[in-house]
C-alpha positions in Angstrom: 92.9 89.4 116.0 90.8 92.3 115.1 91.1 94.0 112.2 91.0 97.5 113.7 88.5 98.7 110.7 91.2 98.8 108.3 90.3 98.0 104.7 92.8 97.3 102.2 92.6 98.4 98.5 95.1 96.5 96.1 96.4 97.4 92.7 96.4 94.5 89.7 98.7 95.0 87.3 102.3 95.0 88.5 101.2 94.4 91.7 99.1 91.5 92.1 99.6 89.7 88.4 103.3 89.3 86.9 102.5 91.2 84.1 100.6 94.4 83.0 98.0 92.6 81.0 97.0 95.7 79.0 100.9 95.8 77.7 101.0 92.1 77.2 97.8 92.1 74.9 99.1 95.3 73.1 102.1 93.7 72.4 100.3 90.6 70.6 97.5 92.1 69.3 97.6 95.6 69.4 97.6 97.3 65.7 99.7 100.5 64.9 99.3 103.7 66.7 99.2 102.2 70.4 103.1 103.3 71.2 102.3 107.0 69.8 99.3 106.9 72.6 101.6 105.2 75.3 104.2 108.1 74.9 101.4 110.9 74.9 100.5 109.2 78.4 104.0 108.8 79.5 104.8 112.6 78.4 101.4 113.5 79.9 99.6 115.2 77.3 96.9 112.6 78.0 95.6 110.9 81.2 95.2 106.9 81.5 91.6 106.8 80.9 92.0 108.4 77.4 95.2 106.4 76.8 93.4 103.4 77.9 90.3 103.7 75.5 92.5 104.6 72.6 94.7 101.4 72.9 91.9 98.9 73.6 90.3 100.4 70.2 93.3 99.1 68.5 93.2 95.9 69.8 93.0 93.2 66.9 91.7 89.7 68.6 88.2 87.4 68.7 87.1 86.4 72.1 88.6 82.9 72.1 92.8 84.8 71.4 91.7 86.7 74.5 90.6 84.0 76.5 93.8 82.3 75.5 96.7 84.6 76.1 94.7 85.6 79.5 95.1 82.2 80.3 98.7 82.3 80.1 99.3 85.1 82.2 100.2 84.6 86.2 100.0 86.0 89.3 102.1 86.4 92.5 102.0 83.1 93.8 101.1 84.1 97.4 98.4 86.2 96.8 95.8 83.8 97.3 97.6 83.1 100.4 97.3 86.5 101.9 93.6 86.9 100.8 92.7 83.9 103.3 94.5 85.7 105.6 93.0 88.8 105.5 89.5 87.2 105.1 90.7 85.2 108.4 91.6 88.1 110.3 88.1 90.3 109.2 89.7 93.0 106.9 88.2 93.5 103.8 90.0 93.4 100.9 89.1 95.2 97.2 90.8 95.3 93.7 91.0 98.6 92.6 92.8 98.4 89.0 93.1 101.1 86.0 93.2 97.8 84.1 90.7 95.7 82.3 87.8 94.0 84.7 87.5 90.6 82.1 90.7 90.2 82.4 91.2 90.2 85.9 88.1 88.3 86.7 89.3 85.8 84.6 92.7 85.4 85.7 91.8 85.5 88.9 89.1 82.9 88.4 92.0 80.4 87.4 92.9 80.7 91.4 89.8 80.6 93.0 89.3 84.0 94.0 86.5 84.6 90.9 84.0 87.3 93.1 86.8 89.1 94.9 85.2 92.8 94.7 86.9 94.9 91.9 86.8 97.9 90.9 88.2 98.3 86.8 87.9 99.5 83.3 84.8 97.5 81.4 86.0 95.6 78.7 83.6 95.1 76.2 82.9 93.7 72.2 82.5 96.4 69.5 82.0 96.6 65.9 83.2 95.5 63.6 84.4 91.8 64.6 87.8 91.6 66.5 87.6 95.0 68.1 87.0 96.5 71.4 86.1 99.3 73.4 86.3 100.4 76.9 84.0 102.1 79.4 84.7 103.6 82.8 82.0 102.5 85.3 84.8 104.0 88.4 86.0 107.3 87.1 85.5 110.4 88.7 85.1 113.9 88.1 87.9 115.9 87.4 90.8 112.7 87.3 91.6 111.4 84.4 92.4 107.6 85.3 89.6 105.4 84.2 89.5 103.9 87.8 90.0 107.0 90.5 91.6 105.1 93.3 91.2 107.6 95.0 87.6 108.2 94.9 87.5 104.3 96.0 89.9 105.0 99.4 86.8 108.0 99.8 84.2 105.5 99.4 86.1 102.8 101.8 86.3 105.5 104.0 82.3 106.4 103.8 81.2 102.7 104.2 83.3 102.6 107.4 87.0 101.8 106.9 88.4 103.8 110.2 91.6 103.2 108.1 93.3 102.0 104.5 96.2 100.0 103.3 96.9 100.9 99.5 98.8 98.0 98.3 100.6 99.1 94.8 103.1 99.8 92.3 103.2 102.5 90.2 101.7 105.6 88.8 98.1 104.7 89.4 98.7 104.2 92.5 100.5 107.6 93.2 97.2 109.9 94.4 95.9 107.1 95.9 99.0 106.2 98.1 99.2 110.2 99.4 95.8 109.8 101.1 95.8 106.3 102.4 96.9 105.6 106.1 99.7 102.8 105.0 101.4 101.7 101.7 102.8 98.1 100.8 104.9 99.3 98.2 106.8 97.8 95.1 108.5 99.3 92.3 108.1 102.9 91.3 105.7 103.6 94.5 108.4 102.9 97.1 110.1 106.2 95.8 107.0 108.6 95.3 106.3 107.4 99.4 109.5 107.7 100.5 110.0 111.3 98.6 106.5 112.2 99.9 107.1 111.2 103.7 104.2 109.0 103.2 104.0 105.7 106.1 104.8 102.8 103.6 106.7 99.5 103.9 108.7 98.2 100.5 107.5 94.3 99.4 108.8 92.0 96.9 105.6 90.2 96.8 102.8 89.2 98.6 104.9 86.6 100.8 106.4 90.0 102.2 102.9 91.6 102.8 101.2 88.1 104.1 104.1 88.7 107.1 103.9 92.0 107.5 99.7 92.6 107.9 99.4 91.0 111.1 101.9 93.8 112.4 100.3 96.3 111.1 96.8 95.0 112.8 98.5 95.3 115.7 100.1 98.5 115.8 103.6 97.1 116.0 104.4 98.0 112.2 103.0 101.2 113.0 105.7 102.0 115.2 108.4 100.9 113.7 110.9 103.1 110.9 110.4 101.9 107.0 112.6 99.4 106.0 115.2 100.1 103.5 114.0 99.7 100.3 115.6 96.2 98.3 114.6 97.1 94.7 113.3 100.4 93.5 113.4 99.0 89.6 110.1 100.6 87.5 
């Protein structure tokens, strides 16, 4: 089956890993003042990218704790299922996460997909020992995520993606979901696309979206009225 050009960008945390792994290593390691930054983002005096930087900052862990709580944390159990299938049927798939890049790569490593493309946050030592900082290699002008989704969807777009799946979650994934041509949605995003008339589909999981992408290769998903959403929990 062709894949009609369509190129699918998917979200990490939330959507693709059980866990935000950001909250998860705050929650270990982080020292005090990352909950006053998480309710500045959250009552949006700041953006994610400046949230982001300030919590990894307070991070308190060597390299080995990391490696070691990363390697406890899972992911849907069918994703590497649908990635064969979308390598199978030709369309290209891409992380695009406002999370850490280490982190995924490494978890994602532990499942054999270590080289899927990603777009992320850099993670990175600092100084003194035990602390971090964090760089954003995908951010563009004017948003304030470290990862602009939807400054990747552009740039799918210019490298030849006729059209887009946005496969997400949450509130990253909010711009990015308004200018792609199809949503697989979970969570908080099934609401923003349904209130913004925007095509989506709800999913559970990736054994949800591993049935559904053949139909939408073939137009027949296209034409058919979103499904009533099971669980809208955030």
């Amino acid at each position: 089956m062709p894949s009609l050009g369509w190129t699918i960008l998917c979200d990490f945390d939330g959507t693709i890993s059980v866990e935000d792994v950001i909250d998860s290593l705050l929650d270990r390691f982080g020292r005090p003042g990352w909950e006053a930054l998480e309710q500045d983002w959250r009552a949006g005096r700041i953006g994610s990218r400046a949230c982001m930087s300030g919590q990894v900052a307070l991070l308190d862990m060597n390299a080995q704790e990391l490696d070691r709580h990363l390697d406890g944390l899972w992911i849907d159990h069918a994703f590497p299922a649908f990635v064969a299938r979308a390598r199978a049927l030709g369309v290209p798939l891409r992380v695009v996460s406002d999370g850490l890049d280490y982190a995924i790569e490494r978890i994602l490593g532990r499942y054999g997909l270590a080289g899927l493309p990603l777009a992320a946050n850099h993670l990175s030592p600092g100084t003194p020992p035990q602390r971090w900082q964090l760089s954003s290699p995908y951010q563009a002008e004017g948003c304030l995520s470290g990862t602009c989704k939807c400054a990747r969807l552009a740039e799918a777009r210019a490298g030849g993606a006729a059209r887009t799946l946005l496969i997400g979650d949450g509130a990253s994934d909010f711009c990015a979901a308004d200018r792609a041509d199809f949503v697989f949605a979970k969570h908080r995003l099934i609401e923003h696309c349904r209130a913004a008339g925007i095509p989506y589909v709800p999913i559970t999981g990736f054994e949800d979206a591993l049935d559904l992408l053949p139909r939408l290769l073939d137009g027949s998903l296209l034409a058919a009225p979103a499904e009533p959403a099971a669980n809208t929990a955030a």
